[in-house]
PDB file of the backbone (N, CA, C, O) and the ligand in Angstrom, with CONECT records:
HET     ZN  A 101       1
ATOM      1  N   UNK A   1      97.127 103.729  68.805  1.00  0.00           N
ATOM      2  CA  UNK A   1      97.892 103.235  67.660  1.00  0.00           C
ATOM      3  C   UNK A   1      96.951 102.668  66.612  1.00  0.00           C
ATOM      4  O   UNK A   1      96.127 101.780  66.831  1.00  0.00           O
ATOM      5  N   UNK A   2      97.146 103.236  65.523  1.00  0.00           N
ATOM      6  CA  UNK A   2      96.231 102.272  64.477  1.00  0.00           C
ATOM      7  C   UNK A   2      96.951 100.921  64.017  1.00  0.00           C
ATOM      8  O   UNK A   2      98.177 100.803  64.029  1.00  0.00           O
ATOM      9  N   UNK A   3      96.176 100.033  63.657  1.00  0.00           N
ATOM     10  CA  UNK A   3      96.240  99.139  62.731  1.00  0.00           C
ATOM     11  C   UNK A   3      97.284  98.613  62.293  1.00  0.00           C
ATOM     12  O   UNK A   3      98.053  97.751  62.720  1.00  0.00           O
ATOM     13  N   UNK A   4      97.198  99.537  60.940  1.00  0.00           N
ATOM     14  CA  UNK A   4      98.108  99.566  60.010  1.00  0.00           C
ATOM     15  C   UNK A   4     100.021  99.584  60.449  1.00  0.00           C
ATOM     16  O   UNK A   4     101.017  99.099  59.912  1.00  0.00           O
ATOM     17  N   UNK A   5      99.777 100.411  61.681  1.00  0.00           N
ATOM     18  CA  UNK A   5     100.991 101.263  62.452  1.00  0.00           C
ATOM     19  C   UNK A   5     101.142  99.537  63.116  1.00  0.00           C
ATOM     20  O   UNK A   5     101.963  98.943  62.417  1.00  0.00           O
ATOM     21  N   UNK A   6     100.774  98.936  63.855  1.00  0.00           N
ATOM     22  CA  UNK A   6     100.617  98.040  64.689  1.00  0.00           C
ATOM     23  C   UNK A   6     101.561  96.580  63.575  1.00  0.00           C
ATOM     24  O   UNK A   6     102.656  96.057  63.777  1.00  0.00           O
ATOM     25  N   UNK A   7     100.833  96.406  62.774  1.00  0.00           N
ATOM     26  CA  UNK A   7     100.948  95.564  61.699  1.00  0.00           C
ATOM     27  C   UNK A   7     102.674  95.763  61.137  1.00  0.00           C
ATOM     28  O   UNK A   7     103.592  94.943  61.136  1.00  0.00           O
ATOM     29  N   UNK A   8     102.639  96.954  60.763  1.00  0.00           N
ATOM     30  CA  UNK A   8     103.779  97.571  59.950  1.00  0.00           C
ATOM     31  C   UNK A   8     105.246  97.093  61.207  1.00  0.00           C
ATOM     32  O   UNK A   8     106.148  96.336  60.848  1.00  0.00           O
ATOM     33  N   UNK A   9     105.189  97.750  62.712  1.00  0.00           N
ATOM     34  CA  UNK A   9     106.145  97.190  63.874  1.00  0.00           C
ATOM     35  C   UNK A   9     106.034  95.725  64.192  1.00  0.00           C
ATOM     36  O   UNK A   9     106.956  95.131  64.751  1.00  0.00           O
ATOM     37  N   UNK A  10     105.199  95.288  63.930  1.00  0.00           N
ATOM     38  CA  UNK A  10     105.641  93.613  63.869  1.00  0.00           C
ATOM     39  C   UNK A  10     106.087  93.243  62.733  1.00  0.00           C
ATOM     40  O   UNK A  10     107.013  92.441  62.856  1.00  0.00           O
ATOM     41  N   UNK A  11     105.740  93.561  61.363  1.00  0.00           N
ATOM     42  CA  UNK A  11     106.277  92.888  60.787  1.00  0.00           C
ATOM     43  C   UNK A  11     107.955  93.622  60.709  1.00  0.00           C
ATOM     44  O   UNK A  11     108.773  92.859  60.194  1.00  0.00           O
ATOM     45  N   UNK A  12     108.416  94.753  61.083  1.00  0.00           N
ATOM     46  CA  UNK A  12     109.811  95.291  60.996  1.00  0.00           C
ATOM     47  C   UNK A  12     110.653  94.644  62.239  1.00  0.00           C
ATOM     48  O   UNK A  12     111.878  94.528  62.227  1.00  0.00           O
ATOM     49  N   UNK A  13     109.823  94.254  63.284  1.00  0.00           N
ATOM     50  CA  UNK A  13     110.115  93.770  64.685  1.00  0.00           C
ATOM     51  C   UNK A  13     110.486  92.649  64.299  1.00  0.00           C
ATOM     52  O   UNK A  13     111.572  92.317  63.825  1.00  0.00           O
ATOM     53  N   UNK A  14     109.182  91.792  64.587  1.00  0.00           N
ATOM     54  CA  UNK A  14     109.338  90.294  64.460  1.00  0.00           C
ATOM     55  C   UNK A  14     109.658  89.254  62.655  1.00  0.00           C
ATOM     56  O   UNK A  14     110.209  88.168  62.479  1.00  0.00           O
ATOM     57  N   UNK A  15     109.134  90.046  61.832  1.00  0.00           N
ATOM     58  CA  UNK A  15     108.845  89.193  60.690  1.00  0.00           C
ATOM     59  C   UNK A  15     109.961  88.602  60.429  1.00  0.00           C
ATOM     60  O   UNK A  15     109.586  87.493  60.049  1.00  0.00           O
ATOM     61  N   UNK A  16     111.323  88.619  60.376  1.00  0.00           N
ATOM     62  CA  UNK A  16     111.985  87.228  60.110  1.00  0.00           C
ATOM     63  C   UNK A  16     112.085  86.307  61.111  1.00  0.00           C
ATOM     64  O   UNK A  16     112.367  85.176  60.713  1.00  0.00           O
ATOM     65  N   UNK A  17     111.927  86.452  62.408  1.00  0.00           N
ATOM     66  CA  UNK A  17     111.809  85.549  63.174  1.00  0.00           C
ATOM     67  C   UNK A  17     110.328  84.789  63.014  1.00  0.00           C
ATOM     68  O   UNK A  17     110.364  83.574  62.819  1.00  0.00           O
ATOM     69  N   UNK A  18     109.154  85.386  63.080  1.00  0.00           N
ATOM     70  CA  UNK A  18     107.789  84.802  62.142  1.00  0.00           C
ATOM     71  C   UNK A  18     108.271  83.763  60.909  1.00  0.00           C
ATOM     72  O   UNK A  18     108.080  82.563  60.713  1.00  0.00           O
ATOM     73  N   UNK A  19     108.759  84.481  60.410  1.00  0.00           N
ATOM     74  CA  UNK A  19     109.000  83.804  58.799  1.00  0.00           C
ATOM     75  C   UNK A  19     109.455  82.419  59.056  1.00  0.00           C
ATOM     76  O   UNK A  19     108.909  81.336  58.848  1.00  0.00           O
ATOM     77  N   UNK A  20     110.971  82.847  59.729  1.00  0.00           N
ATOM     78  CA  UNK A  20     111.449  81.320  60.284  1.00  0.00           C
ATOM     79  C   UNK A  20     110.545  80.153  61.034  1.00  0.00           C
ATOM     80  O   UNK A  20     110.358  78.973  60.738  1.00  0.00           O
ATOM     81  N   UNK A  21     110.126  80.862  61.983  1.00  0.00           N
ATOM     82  CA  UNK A  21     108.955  79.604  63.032  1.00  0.00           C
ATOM     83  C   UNK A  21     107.838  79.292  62.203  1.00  0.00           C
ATOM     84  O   UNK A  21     107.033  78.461  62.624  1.00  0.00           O
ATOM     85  N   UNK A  22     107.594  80.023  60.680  1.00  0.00           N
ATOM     86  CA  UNK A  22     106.317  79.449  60.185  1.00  0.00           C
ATOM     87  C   UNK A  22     104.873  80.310  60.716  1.00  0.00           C
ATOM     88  O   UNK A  22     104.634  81.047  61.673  1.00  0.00           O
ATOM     89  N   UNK A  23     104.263  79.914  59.826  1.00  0.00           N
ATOM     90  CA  UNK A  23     102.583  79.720  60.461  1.00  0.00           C
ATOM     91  C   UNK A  23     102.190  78.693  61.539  1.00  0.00           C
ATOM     92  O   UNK A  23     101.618  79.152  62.527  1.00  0.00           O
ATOM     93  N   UNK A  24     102.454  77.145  61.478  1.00  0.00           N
ATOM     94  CA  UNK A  24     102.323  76.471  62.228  1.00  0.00           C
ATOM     95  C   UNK A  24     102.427  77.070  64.049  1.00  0.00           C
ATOM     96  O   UNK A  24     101.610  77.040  64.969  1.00  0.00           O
ATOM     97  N   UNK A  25     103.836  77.575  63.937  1.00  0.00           N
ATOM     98  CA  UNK A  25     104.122  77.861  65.099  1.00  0.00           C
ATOM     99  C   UNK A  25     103.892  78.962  65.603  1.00  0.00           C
ATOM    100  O   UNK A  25     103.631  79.219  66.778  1.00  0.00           O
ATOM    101  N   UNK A  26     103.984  79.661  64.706  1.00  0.00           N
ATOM    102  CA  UNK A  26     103.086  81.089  65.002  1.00  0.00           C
ATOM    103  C   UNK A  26     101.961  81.285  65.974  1.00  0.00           C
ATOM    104  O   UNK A  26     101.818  81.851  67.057  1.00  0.00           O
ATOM    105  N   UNK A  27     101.098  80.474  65.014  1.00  0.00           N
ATOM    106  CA  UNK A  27      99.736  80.173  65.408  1.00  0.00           C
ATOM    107  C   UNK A  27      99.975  79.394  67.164  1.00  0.00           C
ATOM    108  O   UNK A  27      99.547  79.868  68.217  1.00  0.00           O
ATOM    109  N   UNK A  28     100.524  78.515  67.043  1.00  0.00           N
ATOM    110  CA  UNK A  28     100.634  77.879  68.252  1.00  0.00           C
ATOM    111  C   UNK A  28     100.906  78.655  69.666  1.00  0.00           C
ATOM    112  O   UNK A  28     100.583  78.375  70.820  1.00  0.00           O
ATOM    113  N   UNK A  29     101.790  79.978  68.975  1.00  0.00           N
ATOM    114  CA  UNK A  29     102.370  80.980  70.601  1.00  0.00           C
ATOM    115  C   UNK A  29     100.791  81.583  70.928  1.00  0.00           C
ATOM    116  O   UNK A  29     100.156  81.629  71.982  1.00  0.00           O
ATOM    117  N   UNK A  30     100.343  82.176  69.049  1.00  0.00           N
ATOM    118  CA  UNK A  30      98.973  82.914  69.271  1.00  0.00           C
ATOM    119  C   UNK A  30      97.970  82.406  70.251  1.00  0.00           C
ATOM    120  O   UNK A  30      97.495  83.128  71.127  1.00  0.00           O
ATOM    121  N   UNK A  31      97.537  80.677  70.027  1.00  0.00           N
ATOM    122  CA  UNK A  31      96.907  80.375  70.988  1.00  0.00           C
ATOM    123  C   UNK A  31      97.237  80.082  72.729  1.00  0.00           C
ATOM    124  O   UNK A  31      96.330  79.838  73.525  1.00  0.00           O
ATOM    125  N   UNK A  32      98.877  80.171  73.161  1.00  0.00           N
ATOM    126  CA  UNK A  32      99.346  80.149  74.069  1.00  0.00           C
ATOM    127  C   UNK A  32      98.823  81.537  74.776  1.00  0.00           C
ATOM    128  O   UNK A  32      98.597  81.665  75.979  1.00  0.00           O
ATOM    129  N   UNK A  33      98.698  82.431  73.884  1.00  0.00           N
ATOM    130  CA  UNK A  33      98.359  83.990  74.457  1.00  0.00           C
ATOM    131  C   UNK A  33      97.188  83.730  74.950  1.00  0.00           C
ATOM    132  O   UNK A  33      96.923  83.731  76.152  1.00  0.00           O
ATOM    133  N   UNK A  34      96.251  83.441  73.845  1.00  0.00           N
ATOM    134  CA  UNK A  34      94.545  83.268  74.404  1.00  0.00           C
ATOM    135  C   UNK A  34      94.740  82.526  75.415  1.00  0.00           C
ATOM    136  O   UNK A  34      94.462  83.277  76.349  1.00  0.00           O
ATOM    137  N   UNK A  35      94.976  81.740  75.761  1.00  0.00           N
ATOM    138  CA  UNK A  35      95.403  80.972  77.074  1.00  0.00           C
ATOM    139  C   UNK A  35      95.533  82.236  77.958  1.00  0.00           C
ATOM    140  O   UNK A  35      94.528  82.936  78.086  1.00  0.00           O
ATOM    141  N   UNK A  36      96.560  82.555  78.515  1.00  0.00           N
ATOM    142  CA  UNK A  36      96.690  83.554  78.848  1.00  0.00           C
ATOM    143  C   UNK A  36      96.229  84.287  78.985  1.00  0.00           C
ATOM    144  O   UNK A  36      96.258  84.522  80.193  1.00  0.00           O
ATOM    145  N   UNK A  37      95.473  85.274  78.274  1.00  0.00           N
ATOM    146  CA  UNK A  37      94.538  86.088  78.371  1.00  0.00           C
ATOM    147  C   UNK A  37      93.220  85.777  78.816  1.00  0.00           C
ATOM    148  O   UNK A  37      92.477  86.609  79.335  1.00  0.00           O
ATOM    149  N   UNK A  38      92.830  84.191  78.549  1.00  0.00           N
ATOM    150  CA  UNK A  38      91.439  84.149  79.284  1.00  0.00           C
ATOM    151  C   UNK A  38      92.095  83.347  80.837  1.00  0.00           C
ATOM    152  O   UNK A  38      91.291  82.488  81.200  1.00  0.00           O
ATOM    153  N   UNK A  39      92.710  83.393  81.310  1.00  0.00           N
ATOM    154  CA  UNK A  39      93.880  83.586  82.711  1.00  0.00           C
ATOM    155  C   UNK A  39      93.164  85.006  83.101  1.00  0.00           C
ATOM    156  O   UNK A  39      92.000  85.292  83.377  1.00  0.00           O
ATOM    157  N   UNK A  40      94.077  85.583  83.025  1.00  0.00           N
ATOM    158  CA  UNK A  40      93.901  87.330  83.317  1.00  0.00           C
ATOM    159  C   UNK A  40      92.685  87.846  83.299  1.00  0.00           C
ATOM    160  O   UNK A  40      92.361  88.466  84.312  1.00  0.00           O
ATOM    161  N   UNK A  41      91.679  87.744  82.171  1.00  0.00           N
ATOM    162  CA  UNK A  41      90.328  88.061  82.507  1.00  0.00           C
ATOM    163  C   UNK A  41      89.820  87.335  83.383  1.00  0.00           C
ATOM    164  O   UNK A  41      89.032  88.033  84.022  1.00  0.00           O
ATOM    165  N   UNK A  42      89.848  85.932  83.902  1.00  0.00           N
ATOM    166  CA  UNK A  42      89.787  85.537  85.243  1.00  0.00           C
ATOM    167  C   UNK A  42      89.966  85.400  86.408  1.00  0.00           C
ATOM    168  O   UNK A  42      89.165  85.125  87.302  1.00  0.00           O
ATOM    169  N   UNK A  43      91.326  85.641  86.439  1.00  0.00           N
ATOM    170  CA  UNK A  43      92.102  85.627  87.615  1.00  0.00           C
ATOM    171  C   UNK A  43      92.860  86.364  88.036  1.00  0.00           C
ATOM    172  O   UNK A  43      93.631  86.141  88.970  1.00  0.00           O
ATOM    173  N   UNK A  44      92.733  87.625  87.243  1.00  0.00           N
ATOM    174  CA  UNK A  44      93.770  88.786  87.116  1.00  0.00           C
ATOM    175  C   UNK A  44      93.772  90.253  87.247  1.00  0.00           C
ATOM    176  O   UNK A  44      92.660  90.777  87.306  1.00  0.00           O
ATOM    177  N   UNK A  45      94.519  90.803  87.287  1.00  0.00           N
ATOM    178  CA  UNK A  45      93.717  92.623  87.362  1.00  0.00           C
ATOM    179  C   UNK A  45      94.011  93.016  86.091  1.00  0.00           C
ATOM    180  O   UNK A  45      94.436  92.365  85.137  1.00  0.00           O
ATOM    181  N   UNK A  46      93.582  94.767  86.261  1.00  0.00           N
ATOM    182  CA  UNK A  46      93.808  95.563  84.866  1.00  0.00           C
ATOM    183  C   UNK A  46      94.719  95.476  84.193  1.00  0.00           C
ATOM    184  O   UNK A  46      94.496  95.453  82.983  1.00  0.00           O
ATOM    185  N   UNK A  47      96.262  95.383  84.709  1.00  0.00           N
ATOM    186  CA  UNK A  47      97.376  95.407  83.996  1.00  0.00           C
ATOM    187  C   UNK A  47      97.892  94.158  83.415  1.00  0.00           C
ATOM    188  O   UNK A  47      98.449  94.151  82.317  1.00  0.00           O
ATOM    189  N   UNK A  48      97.712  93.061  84.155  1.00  0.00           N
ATOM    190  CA  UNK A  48      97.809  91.511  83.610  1.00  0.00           C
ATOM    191  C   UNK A  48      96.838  91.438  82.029  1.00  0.00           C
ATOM    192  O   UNK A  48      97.241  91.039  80.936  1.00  0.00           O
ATOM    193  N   UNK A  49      95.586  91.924  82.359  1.00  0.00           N
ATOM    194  CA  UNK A  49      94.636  92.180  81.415  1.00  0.00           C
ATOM    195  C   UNK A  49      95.087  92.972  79.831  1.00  0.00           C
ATOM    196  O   UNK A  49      94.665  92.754  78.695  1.00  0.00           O
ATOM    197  N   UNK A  50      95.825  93.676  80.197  1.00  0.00           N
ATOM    198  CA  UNK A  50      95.792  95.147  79.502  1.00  0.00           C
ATOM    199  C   UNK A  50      97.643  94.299  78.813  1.00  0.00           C
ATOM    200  O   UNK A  50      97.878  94.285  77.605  1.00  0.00           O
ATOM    201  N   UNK A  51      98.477  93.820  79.664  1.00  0.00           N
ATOM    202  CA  UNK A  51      99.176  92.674  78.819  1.00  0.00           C
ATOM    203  C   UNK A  51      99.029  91.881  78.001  1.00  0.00           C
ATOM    204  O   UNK A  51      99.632  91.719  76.940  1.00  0.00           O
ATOM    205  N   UNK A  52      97.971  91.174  78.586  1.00  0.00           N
ATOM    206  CA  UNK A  52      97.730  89.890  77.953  1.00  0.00           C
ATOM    207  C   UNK A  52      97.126  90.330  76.615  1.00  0.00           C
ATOM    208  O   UNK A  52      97.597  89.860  75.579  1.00  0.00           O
ATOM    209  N   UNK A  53      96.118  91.197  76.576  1.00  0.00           N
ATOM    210  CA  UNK A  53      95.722  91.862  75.099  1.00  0.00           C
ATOM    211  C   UNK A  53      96.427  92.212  74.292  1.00  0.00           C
ATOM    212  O   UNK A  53      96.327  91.788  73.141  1.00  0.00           O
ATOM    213  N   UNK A  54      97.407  93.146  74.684  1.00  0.00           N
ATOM    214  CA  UNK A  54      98.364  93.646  73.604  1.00  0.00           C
ATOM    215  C   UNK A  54      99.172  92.354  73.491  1.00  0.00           C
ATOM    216  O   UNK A  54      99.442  92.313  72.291  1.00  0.00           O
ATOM    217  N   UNK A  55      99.622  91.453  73.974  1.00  0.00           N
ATOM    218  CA  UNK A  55     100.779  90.218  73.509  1.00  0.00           C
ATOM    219  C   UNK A  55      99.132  89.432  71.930  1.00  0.00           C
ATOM    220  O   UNK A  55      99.075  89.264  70.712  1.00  0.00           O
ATOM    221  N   UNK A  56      98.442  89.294  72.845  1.00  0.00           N
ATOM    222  CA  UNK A  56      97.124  88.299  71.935  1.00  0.00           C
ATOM    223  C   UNK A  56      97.266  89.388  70.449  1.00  0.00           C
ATOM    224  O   UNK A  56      97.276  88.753  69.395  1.00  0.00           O
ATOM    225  N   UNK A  57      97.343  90.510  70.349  1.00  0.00           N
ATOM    226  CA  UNK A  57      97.028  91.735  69.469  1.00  0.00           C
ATOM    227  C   UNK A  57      98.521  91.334  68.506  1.00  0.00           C
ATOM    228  O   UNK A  57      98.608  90.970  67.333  1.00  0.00           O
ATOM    229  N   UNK A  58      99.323  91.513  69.280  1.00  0.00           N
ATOM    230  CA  UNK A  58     100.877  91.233  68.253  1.00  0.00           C
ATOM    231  C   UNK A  58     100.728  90.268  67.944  1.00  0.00           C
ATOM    232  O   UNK A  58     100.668  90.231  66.715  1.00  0.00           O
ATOM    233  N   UNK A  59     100.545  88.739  68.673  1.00  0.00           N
ATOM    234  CA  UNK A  59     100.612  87.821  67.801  1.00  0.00           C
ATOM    235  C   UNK A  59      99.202  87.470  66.773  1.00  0.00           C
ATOM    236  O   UNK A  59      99.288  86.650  65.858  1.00  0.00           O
ATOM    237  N   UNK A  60      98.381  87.951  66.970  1.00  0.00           N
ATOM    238  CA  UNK A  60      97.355  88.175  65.972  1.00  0.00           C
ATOM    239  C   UNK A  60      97.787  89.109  64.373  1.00  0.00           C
ATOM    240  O   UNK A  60      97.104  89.080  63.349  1.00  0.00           O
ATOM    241  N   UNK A  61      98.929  89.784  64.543  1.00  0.00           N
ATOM    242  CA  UNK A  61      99.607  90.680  63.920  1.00  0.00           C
ATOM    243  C   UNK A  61     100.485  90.113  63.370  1.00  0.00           C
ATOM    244  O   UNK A  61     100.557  90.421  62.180  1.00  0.00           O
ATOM    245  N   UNK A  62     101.229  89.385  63.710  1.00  0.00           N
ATOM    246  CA  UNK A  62     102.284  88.319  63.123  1.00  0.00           C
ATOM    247  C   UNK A  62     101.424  87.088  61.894  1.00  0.00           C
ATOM    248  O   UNK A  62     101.822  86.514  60.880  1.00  0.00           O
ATOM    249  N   UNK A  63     100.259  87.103  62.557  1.00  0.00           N
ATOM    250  CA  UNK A  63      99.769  85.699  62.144  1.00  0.00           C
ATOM    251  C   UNK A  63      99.391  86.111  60.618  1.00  0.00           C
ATOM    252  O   UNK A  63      99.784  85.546  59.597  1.00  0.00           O
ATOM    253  N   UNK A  64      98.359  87.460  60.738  1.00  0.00           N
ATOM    254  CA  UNK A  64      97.905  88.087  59.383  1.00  0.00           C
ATOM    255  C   UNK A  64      99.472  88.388  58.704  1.00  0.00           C
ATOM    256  O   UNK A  64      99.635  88.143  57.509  1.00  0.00           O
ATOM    257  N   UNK A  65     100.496  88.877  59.447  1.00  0.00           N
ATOM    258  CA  UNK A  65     101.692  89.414  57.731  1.00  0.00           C
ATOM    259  C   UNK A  65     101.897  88.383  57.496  1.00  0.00           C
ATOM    260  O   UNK A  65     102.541  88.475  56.451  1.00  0.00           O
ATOM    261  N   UNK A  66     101.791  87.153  57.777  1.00  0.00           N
ATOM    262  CA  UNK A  66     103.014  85.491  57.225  1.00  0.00           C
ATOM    263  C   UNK A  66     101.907  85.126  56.508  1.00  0.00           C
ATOM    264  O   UNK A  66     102.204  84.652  55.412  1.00  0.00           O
ATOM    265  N   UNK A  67     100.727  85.179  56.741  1.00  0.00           N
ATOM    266  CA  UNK A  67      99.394  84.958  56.105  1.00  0.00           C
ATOM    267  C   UNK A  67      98.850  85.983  54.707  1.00  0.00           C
ATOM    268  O   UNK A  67      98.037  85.775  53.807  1.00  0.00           O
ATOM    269  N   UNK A  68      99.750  87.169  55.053  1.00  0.00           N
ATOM    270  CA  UNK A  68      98.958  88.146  53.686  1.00  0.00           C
ATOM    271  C   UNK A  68      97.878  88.940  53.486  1.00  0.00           C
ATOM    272  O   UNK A  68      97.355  89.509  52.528  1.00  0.00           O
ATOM    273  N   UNK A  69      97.591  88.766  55.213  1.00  0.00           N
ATOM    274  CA  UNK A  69      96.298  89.190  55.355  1.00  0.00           C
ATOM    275  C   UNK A  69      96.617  90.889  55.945  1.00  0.00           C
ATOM    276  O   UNK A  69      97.542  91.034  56.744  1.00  0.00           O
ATOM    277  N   UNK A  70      95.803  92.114  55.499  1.00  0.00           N
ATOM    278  CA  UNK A  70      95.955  93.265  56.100  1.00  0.00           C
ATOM    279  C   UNK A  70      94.880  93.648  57.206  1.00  0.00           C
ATOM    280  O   UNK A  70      93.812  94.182  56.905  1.00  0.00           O
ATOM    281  N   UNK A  71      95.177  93.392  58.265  1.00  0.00           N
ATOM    282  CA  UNK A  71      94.686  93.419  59.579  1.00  0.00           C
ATOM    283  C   UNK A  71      93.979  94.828  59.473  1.00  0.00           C
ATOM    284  O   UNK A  71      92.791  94.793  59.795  1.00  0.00           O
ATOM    285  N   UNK A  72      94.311  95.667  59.210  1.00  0.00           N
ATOM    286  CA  UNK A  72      93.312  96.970  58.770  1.00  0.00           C
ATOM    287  C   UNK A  72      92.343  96.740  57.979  1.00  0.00           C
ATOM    288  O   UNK A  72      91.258  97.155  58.387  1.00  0.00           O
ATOM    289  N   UNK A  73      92.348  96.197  56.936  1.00  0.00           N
ATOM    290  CA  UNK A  73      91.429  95.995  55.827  1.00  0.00           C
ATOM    291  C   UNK A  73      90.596  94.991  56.408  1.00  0.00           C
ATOM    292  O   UNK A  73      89.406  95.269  56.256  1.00  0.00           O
ATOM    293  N   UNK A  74      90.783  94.003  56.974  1.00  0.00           N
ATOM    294  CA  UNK A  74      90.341  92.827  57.726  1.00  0.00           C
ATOM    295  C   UNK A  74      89.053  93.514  58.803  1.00  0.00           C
ATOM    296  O   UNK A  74      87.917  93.120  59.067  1.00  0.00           O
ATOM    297  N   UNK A  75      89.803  94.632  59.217  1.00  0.00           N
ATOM    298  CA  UNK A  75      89.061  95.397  60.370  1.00  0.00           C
ATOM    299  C   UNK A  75      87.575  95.947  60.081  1.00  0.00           C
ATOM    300  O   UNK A  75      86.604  95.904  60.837  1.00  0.00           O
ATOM    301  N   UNK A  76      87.671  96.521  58.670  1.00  0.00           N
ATOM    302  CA  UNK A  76      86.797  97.345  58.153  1.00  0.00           C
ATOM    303  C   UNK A  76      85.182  96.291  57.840  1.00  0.00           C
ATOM    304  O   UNK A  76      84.077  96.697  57.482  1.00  0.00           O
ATOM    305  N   UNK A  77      85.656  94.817  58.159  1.00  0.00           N
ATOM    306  CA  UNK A  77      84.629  94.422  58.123  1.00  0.00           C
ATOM    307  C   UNK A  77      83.395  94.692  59.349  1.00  0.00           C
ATOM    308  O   UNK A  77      82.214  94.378  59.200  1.00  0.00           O
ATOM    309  N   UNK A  78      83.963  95.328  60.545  1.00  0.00           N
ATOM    310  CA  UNK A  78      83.588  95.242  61.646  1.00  0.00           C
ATOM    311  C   UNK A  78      83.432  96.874  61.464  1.00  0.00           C
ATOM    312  O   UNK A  78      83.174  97.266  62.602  1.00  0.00           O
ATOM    313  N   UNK A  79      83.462  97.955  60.627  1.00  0.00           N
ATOM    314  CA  UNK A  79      83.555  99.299  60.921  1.00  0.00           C
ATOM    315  C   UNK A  79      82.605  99.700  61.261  1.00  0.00           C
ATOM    316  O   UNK A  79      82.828 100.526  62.146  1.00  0.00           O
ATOM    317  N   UNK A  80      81.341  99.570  61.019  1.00  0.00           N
ATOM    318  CA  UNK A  80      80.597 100.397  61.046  1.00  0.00           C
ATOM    319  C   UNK A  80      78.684  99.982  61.751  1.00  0.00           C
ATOM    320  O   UNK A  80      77.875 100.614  62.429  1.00  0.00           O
ATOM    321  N   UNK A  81      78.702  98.115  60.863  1.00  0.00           N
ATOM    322  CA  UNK A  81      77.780  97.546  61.540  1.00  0.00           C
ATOM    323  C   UNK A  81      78.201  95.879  61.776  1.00  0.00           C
ATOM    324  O   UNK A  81      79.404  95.623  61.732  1.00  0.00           O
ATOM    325  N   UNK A  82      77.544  95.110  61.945  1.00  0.00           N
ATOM    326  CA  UNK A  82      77.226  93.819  62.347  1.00  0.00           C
ATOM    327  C   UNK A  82      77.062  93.081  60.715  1.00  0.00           C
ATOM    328  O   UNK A  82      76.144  92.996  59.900  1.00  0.00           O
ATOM    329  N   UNK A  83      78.701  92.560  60.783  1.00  0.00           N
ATOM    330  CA  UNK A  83      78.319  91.879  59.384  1.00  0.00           C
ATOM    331  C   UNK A  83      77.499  91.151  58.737  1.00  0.00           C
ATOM    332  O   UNK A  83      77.134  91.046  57.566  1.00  0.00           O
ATOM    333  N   UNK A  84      77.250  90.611  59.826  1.00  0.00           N
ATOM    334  CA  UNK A  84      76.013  88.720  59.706  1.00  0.00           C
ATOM    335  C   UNK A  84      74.637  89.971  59.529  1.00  0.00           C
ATOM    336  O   UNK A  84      74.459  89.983  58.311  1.00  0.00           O
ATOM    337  N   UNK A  85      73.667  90.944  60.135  1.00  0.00           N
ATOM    338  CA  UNK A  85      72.903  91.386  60.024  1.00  0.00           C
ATOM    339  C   UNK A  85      72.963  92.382  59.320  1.00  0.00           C
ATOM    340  O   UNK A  85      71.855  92.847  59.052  1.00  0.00           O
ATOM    341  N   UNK A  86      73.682  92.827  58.968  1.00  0.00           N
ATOM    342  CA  UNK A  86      74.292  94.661  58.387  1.00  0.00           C
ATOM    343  C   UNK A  86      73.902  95.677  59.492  1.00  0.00           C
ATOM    344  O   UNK A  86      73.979  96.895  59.326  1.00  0.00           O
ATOM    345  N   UNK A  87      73.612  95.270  60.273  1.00  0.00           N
ATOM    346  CA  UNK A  87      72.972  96.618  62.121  1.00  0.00           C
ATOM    347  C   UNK A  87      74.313  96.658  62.699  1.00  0.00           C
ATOM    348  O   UNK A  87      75.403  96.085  62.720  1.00  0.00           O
ATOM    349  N   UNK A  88      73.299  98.152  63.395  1.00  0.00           N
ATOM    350  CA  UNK A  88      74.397  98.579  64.482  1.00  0.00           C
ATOM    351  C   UNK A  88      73.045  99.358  64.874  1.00  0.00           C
ATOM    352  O   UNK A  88      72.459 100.298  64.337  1.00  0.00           O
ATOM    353  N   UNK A  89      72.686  98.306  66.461  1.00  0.00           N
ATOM    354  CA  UNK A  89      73.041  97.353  67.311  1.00  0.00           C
ATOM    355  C   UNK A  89      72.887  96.016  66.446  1.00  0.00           C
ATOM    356  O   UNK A  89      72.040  95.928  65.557  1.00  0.00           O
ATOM    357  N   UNK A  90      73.644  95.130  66.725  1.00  0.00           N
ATOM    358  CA  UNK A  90      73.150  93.869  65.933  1.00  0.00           C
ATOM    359  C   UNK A  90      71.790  93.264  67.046  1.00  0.00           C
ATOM    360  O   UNK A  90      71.465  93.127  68.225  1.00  0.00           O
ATOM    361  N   UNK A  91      71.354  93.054  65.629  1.00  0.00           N
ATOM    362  CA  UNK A  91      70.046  92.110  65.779  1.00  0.00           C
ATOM    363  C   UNK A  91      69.781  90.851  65.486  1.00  0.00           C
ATOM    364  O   UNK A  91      68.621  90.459  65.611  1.00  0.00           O
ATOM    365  N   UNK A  92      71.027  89.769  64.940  1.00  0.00           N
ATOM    366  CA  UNK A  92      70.992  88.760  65.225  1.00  0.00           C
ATOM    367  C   UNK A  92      71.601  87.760  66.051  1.00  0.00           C
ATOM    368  O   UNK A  92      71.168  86.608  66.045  1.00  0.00           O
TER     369      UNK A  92
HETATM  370 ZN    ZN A 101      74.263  90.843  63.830  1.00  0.00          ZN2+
END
């Protein structure tokens, strides 16, 4: 799934329920996920894993549309090399 595709089903999915809970709270489930997810990379197998990412991924997705931010475009900072160095491999 790209991006854009990803971005576009949350915000048709979730975005008035987003809208309503805010950023504040948004943010707050988002970090409930990372929770979670660093759970599962610890204590967990592939599929707990492979959950916990895609929930961390949607609400990372929610957070950029209430925010304005285009999670694709956002991406492209990472396309090709190592922003802080301009490499690929990074070297700093
Ligand atoms: Zn670097």
């Amino acid at each position: 799934m790209e991006i854009e595709r990803l971005q576009a089903m949350v915000r048709d999915t979730y975005g008035a329920r987003d809208r309503a809970r805010g950023v504040e709270g948004t943010f707050a489930w988002f970090v409930e996920e990372v929770g979670e997810l660093s759970r599962a990379i610890h204590r967990q197998g592939h599929d707990e894993r492979m959950q916990e990412f895609s929930d961390v991924l949607a609400w990372l997705a929610s957070l950029a549309e209430l925010t304005g931010v285009d999670l694709a475009e956002a991406a492209t900072r990472y396309a090709d090399r190592c922003p802080k160095c301009d490499a690929s491999p990074c070297v700093c």
